[in-house]
N, C-alpha and C positions, 0 to 999 in steps of 0.2 A: 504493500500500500504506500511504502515511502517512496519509491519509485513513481507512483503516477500522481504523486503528492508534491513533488520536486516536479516534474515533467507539467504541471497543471499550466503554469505562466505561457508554456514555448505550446502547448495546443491552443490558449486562446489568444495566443500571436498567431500560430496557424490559421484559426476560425476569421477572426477580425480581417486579415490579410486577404483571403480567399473572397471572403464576402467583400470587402473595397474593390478587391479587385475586379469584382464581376460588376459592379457598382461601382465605376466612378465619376460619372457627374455627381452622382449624392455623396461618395467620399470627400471632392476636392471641396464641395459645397460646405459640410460638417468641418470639413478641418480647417477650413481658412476663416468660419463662424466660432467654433471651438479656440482653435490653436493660433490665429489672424495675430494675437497681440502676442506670441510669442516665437514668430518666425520674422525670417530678414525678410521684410519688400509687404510683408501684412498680407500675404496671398499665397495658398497652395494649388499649384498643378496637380491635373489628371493624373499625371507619372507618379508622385511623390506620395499623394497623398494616404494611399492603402495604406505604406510602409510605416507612414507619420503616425494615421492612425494608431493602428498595430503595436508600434513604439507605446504609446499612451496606452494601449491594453494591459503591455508585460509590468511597465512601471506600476499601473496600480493593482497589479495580479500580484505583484512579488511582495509589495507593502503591507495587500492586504493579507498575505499569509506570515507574514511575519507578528501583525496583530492580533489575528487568527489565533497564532502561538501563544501569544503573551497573555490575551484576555484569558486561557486555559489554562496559565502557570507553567507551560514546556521549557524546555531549554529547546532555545533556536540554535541550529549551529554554524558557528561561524562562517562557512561558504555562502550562506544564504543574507549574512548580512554583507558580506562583500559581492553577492550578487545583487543585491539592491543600489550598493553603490557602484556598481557597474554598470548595472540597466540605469539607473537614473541620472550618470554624468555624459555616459554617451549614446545614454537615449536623448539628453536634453541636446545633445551637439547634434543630433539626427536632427531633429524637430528644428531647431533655431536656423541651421542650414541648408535641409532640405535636400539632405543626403540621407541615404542607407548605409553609404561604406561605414559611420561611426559605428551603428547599433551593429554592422556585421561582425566587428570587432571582438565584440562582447563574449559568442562560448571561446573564443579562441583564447582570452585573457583568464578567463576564470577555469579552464582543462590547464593552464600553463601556469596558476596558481593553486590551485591544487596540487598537479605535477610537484610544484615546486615546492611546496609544504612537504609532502612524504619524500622528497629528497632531501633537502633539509631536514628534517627528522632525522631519517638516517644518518648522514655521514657527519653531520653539525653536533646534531643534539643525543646522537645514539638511540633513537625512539623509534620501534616499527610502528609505522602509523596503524598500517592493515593489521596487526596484532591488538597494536590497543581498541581497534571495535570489532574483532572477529576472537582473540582470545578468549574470551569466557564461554565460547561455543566449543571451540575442539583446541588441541593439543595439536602440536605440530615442534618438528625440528627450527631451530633459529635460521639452519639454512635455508630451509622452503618459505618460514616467512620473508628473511631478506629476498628470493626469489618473486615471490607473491610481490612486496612494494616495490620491487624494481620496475617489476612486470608493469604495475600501475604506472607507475612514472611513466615508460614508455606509453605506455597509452594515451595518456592524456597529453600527450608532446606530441604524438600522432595524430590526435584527433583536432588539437588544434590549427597542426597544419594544414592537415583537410580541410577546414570547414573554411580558411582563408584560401584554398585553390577552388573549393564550389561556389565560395561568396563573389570570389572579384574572377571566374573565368566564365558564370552561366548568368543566365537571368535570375536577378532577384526572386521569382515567383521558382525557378530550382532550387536556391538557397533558401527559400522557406519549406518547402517540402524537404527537404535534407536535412535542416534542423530539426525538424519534428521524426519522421519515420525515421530517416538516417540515422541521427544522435542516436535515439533510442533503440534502434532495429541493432546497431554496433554493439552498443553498451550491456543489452542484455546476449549478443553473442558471445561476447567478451566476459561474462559473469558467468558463464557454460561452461566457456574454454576453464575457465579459475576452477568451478567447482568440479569438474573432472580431473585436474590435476589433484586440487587438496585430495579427494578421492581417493585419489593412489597413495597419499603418505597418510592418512589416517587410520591405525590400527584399532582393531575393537576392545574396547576398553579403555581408551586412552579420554576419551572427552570426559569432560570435566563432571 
């Protein structure tokens, strides 16, 4: 459930986009009524304005789960508040200039912060990240866990680069279907491949 929990912001980026896009005289019309006093020139085009849209979907999809959180007493986790201040600084450079390339920016910065957390963990601070939220479920050697956050590192340094060669080589309206099926169609292959490997070093009797 935390998966389509996290993933909730990037389908009604999806939805909103899809819909502008199929709509947009009523898009350009709402966004430069809406958004008019916070773009260069007080006017959105046809082209821009889905994305503009869209942008203002994720920024108050991500807010409101983070309120969501707090009015329940959760602990929010830190990715989430530094994806709020990612959607919301260069979603607002999207909107004021009337570009996509900022908002396209955004999974590629926050897969490349993450990344960068559990490699820093490791070699800096000697902390397996992937151990400290997956330890209390199974037992495993120090090696397979080093293995395991490498593996992550790698992936999210991979997936960043991708999502900067579908953003800036295809139509925007591919980089949104990318982000949504793509992102997620990856990430849970990528959590298959993991749990078949831990699979194989997990001996019976060994979880906690």
């Amino acid at each position: 459930m935390k998966i389509l929990f996290d993933f909730l912001p990037i389908a009604l980026f999806f939805g909103m986009f899809k819909y502008a896009e199929g709509h947009k005289d009523w898009a350009a019309s709402i966004a430069t009524d809406w958004l008019g006093f916070m773009v260069s020139g007080g006017v959105v085009g046809l082209t821009e304005a889905p994305v503009l849209l869209a942008t203002v979907v994720v920024i108050v999809a991500t807010l409101a789960q983070i309120l969501w959180l707090k009015a329940r007493g959760r602990k929010i986790d830190a990715m989430l508040w530094v994806s709020l201040a990612l959607v919301t600084v260069l979603g607002s450079a999207t909107i004021y200039f009337h570009s996509e390339s900022f908002i396209k920016w955004k999974p590629t910065v926050l897969y490349w912060v993450m990344g960068g957390a559990l490699l820093v963990g490791q070699l800096v601070l000697k902390k397996n990240g992937i151990k400290s939220l997956m330890g209390a479920q199974m037992i495993l050697p120090d090696t397979v866990w080093r293995t395991v956050n490498f593996s992550w590192v790698a992936f999210f340094i991979l997936m960043g680069f991708l999502n900067l060669w579908v953003a800036f080589n295809f139509p925007t309206s591919t980089w949104v279907n990318f982000k949504l099926f793509g992102g997620l169609g990856l990430m849970l292959l990528f959590v298959f491949i993991q749990a078949v490997y831990l699979n194989k070093h997990i001996k019976p009797g060994t979880t906690p």
